[in-house]
Gaussian input, Z-matrix of N, CA and C with variables (Angstrom, degrees):
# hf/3-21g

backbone

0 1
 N
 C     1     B1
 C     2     B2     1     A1
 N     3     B3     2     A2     1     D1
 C     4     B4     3     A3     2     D2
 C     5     B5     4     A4     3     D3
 N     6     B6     5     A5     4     D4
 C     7     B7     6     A6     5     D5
 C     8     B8     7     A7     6     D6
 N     9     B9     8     A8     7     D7
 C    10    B10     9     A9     8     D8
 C    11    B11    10    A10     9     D9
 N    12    B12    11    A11    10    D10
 C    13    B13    12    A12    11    D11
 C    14    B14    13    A13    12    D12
 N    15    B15    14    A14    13    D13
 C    16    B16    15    A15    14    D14
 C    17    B17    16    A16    15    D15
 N    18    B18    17    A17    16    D16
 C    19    B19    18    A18    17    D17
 C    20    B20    19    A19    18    D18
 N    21    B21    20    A20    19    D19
 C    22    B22    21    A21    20    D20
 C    23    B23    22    A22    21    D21
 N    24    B24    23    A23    22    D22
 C    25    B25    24    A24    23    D23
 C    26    B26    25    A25    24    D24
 N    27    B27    26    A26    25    D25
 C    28    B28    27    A27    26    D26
 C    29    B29    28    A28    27    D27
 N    30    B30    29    A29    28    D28
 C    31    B31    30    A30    29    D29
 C    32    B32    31    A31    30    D30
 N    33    B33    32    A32    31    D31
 C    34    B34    33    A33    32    D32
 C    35    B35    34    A34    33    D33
 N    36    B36    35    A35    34    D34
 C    37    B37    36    A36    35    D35
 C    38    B38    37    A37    36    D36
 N    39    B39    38    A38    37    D37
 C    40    B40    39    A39    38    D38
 C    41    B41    40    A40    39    D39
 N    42    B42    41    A41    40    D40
 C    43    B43    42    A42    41    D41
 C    44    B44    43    A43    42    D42
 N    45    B45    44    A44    43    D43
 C    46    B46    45    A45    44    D44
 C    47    B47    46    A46    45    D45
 N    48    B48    47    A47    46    D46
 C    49    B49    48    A48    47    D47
 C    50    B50    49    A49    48    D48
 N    51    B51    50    A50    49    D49
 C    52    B52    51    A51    50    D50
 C    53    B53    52    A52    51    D51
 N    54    B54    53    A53    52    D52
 C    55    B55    54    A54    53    D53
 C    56    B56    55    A55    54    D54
 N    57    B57    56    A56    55    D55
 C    58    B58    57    A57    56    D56
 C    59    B59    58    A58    57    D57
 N    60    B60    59    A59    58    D58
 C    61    B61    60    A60    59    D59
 C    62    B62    61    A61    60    D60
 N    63    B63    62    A62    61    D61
 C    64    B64    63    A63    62    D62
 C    65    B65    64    A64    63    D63
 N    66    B66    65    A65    64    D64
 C    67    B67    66    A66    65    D65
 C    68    B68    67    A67    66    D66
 N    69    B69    68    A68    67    D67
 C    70    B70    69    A69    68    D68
 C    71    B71    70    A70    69    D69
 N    72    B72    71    A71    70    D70
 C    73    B73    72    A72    71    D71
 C    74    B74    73    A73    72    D72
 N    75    B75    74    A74    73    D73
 C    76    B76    75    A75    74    D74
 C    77    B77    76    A76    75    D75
 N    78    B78    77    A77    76    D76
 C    79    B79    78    A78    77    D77
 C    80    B80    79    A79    78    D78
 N    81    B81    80    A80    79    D79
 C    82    B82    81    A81    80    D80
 C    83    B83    82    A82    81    D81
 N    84    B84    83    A83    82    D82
 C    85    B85    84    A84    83    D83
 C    86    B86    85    A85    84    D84
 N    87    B87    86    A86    85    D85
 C    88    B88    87    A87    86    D86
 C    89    B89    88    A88    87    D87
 N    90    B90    89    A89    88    D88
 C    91    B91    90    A90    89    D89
 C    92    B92    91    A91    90    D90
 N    93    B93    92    A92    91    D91
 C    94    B94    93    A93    92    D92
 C    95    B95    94    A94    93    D93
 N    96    B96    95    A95    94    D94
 C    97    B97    96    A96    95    D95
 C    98    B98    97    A97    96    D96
 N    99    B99    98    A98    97    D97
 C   100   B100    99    A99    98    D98
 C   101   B101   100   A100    99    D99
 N   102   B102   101   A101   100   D100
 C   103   B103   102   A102   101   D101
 C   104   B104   103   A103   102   D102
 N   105   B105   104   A104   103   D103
 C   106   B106   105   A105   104   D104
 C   107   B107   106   A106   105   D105
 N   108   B108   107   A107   106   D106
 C   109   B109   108   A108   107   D107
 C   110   B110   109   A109   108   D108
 N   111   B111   110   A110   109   D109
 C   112   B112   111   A111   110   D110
 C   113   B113   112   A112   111   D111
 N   114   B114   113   A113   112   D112
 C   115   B115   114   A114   113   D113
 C   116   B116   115   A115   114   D114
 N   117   B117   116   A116   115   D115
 C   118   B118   117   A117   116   D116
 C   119   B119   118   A118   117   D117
 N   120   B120   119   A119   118   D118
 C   121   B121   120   A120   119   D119
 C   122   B122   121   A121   120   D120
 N   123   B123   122   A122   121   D121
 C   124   B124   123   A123   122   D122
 C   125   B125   124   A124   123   D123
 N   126   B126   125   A125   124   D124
 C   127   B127   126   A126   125   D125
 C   128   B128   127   A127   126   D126
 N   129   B129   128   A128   127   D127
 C   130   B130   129   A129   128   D128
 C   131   B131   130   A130   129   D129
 N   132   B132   131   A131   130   D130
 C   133   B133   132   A132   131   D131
 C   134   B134   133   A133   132   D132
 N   135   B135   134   A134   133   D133
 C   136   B136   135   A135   134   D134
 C   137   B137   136   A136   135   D135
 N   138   B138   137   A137   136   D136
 C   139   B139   138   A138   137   D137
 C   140   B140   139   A139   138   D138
 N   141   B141   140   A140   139   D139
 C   142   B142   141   A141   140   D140
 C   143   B143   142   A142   141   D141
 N   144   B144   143   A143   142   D142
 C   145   B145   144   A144   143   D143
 C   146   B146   145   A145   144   D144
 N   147   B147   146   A146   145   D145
 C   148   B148   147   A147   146   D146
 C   149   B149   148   A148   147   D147
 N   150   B150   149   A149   148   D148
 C   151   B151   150   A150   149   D149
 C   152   B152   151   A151   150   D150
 N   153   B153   152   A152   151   D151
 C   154   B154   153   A153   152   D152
 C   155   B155   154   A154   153   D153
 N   156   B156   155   A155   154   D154
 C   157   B157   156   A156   155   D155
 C   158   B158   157   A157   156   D156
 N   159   B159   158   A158   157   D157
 C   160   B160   159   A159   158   D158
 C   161   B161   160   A160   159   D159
 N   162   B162   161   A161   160   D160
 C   163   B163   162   A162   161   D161
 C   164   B164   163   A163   162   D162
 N   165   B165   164   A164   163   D163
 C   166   B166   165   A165   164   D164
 C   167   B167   166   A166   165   D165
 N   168   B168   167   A167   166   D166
 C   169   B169   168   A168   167   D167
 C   170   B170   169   A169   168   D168
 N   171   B171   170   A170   169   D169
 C   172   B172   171   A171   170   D170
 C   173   B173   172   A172   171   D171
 N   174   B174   173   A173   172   D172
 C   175   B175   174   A174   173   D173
 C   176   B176   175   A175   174   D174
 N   177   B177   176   A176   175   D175
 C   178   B178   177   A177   176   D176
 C   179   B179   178   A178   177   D177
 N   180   B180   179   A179   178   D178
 C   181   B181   180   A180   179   D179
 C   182   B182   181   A181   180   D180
 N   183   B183   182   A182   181   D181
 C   184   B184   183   A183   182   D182
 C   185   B185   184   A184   183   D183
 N   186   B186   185   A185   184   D184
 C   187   B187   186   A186   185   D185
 C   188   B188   187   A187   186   D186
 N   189   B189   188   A188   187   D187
 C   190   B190   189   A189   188   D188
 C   191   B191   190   A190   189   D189
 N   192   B192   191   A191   190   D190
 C   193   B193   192   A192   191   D191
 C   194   B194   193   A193   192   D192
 N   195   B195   194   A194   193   D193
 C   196   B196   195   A195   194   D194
 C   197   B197   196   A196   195   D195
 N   198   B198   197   A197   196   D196
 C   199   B199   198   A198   197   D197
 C   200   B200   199   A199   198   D198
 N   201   B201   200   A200   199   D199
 C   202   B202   201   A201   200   D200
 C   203   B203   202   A202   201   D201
 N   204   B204   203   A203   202   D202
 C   205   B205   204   A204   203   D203
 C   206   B206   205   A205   204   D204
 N   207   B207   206   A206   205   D205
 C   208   B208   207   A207   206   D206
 C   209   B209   208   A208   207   D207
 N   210   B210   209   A209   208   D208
 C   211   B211   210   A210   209   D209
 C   212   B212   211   A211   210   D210
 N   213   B213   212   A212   211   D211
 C   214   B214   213   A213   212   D212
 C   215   B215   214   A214   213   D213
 N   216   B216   215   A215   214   D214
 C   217   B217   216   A216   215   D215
 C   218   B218   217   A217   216   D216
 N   219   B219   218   A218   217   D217
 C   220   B220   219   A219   218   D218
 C   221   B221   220   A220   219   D219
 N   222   B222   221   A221   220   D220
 C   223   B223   222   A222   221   D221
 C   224   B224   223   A223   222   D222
 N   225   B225   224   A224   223   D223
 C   226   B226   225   A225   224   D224
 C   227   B227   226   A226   225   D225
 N   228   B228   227   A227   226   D226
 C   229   B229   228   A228   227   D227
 C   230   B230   229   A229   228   D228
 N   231   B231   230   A230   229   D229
 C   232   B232   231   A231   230   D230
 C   233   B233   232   A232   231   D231
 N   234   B234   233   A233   232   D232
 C   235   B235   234   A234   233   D233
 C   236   B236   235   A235   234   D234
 N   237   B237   236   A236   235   D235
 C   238   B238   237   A237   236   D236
 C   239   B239   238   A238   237   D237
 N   240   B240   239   A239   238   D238
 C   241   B241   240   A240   239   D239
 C   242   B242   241   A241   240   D240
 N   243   B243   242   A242   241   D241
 C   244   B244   243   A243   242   D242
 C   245   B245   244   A244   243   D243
 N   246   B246   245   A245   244   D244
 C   247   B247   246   A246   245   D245
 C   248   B248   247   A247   246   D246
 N   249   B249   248   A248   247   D247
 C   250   B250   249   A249   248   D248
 C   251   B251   250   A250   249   D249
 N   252   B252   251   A251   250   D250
 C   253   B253   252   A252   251   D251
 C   254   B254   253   A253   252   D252
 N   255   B255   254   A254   253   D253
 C   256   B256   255   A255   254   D254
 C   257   B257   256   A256   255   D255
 N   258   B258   257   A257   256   D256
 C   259   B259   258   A258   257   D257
 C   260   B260   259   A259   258   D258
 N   261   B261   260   A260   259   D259
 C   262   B262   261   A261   260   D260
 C   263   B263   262   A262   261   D261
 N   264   B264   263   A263   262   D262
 C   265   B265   264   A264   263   D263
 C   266   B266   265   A265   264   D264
 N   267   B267   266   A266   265   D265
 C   268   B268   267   A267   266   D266
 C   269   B269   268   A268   267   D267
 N   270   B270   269   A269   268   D268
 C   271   B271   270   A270   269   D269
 C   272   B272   271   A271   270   D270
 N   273   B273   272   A272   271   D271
 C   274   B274   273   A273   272   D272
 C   275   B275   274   A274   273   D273
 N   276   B276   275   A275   274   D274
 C   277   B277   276   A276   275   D275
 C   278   B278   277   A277   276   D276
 N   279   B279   278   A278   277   D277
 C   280   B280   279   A279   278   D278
 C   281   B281   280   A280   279   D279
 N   282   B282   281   A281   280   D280
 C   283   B283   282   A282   281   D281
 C   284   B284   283   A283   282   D282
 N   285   B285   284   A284   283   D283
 C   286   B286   285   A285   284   D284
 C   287   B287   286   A286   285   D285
 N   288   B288   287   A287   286   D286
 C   289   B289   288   A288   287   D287
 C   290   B290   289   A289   288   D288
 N   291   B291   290   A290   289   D289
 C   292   B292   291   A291   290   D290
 C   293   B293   292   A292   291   D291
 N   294   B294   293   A293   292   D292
 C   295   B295   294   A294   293   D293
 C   296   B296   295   A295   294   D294
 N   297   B297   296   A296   295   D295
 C   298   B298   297   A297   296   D296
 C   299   B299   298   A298   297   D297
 N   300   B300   299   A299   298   D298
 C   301   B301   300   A300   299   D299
 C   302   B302   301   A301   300   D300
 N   303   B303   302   A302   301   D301
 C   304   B304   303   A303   302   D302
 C   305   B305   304   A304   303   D303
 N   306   B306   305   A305   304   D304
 C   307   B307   306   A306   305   D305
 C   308   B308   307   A307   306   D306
 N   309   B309   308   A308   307   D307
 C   310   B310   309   A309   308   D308
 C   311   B311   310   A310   309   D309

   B1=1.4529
   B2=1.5312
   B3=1.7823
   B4=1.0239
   B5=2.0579
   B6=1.7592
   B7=1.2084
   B8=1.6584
   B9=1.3126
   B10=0.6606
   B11=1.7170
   B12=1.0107
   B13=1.4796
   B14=1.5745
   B15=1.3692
   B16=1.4616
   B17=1.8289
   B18=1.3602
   B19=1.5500
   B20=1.5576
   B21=1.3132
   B22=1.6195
   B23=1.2415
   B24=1.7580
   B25=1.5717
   B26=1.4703
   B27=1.4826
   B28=1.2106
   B29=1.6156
   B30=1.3172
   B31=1.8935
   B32=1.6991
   B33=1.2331
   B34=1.9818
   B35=1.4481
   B36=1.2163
   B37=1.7424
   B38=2.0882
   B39=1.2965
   B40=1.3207
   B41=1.7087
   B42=1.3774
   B43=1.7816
   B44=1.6502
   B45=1.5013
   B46=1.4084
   B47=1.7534
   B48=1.1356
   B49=1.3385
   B50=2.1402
   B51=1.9877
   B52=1.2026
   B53=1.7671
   B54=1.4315
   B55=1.2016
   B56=1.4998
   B57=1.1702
   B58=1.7323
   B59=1.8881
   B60=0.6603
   B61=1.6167
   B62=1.8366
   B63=1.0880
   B64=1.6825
   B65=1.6857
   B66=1.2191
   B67=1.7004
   B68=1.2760
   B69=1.3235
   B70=1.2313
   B71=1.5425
   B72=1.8223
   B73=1.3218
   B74=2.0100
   B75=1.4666
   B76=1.6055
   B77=1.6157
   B78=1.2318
   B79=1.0849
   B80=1.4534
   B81=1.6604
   B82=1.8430
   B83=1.6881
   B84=0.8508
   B85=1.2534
   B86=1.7895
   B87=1.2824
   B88=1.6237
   B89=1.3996
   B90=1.2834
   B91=1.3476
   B92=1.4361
   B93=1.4799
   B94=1.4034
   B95=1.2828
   B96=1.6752
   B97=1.4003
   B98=2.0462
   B99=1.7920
   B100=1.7939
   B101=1.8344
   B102=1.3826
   B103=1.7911
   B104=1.3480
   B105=1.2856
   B106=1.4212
   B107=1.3915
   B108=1.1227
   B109=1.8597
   B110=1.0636
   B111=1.0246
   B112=1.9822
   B113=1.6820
   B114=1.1672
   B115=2.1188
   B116=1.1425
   B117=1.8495
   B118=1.1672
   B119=1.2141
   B120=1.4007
   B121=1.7345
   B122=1.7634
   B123=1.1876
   B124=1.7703
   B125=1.7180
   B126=1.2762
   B127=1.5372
   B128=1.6358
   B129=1.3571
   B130=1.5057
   B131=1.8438
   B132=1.4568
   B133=1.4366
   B134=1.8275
   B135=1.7559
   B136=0.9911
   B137=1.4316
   B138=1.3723
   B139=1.4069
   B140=1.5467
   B141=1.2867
   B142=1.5078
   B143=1.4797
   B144=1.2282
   B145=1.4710
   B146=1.8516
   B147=1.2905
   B148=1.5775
   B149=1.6220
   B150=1.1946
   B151=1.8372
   B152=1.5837
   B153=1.0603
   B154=1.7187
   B155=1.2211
   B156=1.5240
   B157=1.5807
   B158=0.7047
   B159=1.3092
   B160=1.0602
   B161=1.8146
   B162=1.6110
   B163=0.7476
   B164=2.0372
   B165=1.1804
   B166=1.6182
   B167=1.5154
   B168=1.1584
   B169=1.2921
   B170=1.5821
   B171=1.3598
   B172=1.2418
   B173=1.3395
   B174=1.2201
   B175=1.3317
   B176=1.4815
   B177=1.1477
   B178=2.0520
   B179=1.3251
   B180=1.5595
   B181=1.3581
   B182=0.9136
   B183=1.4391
   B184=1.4017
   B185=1.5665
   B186=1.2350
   B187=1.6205
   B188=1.1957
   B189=1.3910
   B190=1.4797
   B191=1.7276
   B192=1.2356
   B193=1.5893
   B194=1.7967
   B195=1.4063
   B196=1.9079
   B197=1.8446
   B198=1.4556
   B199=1.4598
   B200=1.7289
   B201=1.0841
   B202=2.0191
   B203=1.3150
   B204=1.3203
   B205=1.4882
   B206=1.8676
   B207=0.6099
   B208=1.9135
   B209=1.5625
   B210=1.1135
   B211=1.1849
   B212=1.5716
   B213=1.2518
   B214=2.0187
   B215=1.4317
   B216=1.5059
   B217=0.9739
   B218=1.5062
   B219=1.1997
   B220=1.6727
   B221=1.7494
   B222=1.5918
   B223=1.3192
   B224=1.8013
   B225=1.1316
   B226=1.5926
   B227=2.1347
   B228=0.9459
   B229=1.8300
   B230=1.4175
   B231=1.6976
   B232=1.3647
   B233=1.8707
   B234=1.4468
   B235=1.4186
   B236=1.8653
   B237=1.2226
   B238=1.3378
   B239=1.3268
   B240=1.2998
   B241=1.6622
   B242=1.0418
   B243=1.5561
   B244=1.6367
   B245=1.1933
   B246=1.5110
   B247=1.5456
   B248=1.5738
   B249=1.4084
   B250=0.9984
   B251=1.6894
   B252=1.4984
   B253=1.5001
   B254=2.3977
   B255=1.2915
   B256=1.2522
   B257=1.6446
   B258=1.6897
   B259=1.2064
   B260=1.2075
   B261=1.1634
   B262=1.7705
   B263=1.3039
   B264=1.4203
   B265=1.6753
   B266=1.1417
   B267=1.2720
   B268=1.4930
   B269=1.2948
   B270=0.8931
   B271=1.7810
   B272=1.4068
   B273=1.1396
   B274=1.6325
   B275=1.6206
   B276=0.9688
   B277=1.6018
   B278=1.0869
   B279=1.6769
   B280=1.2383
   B281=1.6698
   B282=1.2876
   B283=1.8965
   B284=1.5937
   B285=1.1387
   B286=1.8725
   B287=1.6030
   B288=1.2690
   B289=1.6748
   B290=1.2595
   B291=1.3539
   B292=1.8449
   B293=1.3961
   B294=1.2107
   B295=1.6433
   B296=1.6549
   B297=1.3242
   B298=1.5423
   B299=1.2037
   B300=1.2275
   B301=1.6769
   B302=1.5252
   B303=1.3095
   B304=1.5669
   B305=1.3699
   B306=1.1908
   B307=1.5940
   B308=1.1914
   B309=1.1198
   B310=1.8894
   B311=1.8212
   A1=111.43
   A2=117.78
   A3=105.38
   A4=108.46
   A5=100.73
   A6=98.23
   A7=117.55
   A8=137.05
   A9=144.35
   A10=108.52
   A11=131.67
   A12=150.24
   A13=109.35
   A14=107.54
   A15=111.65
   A16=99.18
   A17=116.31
   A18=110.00
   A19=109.40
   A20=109.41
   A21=99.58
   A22=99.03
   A23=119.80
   A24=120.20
   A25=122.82
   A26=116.16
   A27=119.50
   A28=134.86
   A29=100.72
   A30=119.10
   A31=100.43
   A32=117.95
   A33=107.17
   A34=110.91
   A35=117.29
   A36=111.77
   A37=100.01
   A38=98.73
   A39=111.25
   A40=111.15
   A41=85.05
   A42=106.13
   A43=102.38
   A44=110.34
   A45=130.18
   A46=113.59
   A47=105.93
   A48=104.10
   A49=124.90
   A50=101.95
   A51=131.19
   A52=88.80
   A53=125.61
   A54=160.35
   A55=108.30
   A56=108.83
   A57=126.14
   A58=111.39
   A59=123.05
   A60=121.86
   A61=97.96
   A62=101.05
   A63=104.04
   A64=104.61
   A65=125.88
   A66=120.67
   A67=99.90
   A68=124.83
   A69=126.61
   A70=129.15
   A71=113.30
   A72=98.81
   A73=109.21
   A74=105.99
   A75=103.66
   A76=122.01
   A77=116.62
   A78=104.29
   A79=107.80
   A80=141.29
   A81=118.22
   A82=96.84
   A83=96.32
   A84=122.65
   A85=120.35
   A86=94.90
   A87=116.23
   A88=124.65
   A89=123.34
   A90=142.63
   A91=117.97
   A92=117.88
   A93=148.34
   A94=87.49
   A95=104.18
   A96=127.92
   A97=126.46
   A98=92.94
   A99=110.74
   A100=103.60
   A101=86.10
   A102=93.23
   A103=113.96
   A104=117.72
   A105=106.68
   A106=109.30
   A107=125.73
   A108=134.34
   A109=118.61
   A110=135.63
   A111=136.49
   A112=104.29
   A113=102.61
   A114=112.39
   A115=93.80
   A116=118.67
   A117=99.47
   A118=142.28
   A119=122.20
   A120=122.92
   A121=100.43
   A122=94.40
   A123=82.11
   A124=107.10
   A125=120.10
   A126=121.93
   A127=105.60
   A128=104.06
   A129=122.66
   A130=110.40
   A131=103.44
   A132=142.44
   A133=96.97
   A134=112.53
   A135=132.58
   A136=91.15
   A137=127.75
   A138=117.34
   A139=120.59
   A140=116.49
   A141=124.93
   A142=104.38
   A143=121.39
   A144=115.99
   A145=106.10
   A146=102.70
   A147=102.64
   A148=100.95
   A149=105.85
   A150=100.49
   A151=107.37
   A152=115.30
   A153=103.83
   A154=103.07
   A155=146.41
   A156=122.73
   A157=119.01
   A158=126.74
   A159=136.24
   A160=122.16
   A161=119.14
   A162=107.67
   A163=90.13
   A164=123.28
   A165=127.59
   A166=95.87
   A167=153.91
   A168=124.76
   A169=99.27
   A170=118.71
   A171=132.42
   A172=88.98
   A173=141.07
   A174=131.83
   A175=117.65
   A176=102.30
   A177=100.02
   A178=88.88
   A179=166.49
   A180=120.26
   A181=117.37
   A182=117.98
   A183=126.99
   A184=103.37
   A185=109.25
   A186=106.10
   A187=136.17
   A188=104.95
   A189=110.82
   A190=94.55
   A191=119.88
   A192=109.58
   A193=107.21
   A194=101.21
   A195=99.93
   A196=94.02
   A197=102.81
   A198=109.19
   A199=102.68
   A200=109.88
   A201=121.41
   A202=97.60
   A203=106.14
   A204=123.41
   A205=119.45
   A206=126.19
   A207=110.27
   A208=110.89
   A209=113.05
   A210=140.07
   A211=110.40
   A212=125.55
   A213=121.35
   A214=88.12
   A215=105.32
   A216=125.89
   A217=137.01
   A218=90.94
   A219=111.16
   A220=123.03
   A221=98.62
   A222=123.29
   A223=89.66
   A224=109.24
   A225=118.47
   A226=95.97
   A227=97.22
   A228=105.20
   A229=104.93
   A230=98.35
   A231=90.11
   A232=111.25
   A233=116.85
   A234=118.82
   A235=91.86
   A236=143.12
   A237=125.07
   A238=117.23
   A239=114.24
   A240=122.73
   A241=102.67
   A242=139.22
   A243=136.18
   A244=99.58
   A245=119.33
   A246=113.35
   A247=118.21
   A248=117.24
   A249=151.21
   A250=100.86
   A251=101.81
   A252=132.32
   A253=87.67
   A254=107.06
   A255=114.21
   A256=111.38
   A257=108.70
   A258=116.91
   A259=126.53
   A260=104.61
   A261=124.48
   A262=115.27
   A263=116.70
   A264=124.66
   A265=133.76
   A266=115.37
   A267=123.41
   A268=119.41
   A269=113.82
   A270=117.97
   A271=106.70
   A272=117.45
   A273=120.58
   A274=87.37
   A275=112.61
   A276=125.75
   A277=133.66
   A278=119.95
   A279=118.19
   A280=99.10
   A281=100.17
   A282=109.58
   A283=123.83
   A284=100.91
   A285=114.54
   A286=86.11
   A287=136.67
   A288=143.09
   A289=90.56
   A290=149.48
   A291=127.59
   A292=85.95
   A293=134.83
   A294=114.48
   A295=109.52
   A296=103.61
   A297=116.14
   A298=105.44
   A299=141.75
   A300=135.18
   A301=109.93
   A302=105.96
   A303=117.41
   A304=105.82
   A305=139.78
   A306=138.70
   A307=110.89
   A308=114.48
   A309=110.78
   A310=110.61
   D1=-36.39
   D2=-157.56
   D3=-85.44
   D4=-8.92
   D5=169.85
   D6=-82.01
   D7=-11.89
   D8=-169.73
   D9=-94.07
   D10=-25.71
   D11=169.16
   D12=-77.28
   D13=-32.99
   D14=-173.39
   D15=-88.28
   D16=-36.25
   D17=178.21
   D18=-79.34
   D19=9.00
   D20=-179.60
   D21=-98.44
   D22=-30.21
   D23=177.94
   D24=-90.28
   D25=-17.33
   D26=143.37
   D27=-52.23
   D28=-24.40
   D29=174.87
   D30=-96.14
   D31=-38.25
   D32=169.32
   D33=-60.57
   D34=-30.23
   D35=-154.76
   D36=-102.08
   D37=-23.28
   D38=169.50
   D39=-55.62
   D40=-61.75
   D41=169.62
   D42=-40.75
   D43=-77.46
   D44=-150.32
   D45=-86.22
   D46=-26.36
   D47=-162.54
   D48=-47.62
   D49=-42.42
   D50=-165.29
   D51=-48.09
   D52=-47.70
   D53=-156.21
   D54=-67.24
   D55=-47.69
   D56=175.64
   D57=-38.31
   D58=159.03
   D59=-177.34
   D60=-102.77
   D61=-32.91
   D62=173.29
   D63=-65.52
   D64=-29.05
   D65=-146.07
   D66=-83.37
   D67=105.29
   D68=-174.17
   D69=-82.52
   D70=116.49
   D71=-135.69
   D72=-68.42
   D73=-3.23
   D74=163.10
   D75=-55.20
   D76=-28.39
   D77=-158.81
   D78=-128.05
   D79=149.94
   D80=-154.89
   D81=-113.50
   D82=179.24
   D83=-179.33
   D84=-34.26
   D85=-68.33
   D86=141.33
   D87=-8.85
   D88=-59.66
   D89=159.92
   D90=-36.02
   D91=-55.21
   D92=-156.32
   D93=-73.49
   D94=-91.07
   D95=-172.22
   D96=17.46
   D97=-53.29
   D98=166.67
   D99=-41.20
   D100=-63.49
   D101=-173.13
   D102=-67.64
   D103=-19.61
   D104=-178.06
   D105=-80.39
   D106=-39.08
   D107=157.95
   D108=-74.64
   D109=-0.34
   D110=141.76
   D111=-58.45
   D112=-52.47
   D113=-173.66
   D114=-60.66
   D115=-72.44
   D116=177.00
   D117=-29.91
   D118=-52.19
   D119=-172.03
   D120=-86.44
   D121=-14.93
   D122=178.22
   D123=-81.88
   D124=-46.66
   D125=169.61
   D126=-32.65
   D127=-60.13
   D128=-170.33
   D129=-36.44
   D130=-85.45
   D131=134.07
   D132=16.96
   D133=-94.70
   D134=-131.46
   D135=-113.31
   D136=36.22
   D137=-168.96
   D138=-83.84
   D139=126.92
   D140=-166.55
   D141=113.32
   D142=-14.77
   D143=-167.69
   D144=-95.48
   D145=175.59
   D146=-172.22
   D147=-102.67
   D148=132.07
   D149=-175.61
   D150=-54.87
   D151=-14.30
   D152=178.10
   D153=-92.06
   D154=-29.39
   D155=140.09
   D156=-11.21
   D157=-96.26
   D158=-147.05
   D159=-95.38
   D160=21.92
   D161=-132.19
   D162=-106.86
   D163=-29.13
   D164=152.66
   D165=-41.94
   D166=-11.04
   D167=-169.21
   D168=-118.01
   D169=-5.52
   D170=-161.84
   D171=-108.05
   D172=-59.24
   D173=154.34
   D174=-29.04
   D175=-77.30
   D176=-178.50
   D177=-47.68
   D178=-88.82
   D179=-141.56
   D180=-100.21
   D181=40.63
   D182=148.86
   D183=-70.75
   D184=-70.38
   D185=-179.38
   D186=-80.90
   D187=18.88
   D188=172.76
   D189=-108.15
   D190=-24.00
   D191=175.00
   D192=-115.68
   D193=42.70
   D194=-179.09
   D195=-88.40
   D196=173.81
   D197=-177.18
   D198=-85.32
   D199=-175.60
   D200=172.90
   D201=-37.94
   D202=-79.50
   D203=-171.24
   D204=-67.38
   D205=68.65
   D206=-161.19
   D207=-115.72
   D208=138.15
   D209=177.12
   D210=-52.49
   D211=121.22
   D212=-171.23
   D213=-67.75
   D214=158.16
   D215=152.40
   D216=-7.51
   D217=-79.48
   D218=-179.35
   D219=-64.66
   D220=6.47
   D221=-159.06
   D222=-103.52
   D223=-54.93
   D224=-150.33
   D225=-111.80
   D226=-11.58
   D227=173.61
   D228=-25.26
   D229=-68.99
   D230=-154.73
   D231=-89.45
   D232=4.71
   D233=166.71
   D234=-85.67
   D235=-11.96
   D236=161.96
   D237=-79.24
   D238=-33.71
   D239=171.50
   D240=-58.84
   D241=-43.18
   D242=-156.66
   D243=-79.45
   D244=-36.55
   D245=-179.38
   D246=-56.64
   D247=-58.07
   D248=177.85
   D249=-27.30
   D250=-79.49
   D251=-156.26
   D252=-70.27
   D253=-32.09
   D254=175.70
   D255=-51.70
   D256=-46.85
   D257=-177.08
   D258=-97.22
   D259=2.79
   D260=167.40
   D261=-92.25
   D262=6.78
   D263=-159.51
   D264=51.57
   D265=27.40
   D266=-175.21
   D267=-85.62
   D268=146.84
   D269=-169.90
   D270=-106.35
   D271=149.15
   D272=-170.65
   D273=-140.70
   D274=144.05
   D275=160.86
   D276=-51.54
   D277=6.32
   D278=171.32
   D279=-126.19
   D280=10.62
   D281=155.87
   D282=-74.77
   D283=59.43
   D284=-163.34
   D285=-71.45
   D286=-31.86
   D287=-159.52
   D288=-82.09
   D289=-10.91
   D290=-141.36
   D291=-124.61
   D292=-11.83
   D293=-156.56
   D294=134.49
   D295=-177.75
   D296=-174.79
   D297=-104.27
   D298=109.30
   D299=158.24
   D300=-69.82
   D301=155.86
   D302=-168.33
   D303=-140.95
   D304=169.74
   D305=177.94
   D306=67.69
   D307=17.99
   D308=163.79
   D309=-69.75

């Protein structure tokens, strides 16, 4: 199940990512991808918890499982938060596809 959940959010962020205000247009998608499956398994993982809990520990295995080349932290944060907050059902304002938010 859990590979099959992970290729459906690997195919949203493929879609969505260019779009992100974080996605920096030097560098593609490709790049990201590590962090976007860190959120994922950390959402997974840590579910019920608040990403700022848990979120020093979500970092350390970020960089204990980043690729050769990897993007710091503070670089890819908030494409791990988007994952995260993605699978928590959270709506972000550049979720024009999910619905109407209200109470702004």
């Amino acid at each position: 199940m859990a590979n099959k959940e992970w290729a459906k959010a690997e195919a949203h962020w493929r879609e969505h990512h260019a779009k992100q205000p974080y996605a920096d247009k030097n560098l593609s998608y490709n790049d990201y991808v590590p962090a976007y499956r860190i959120g994922h398994e950390a959402a997974l993982k840590y579910s019920g918890k608040e990403f700022e809990e848990v979120e020093d520990e979500i970092a350390l295995n970020y960089e204990k499982g980043r690729p050769e080349e990897p993007l710091p932290w503070d670089t890819v944060r908030p494409a791990v938060k988007a994952e995260w907050d993605r699978l928590a059902g959270i709506l972000s304002p550049r979720d024009s596809d999910r619905g109407i938010r209200t109470g702004f």
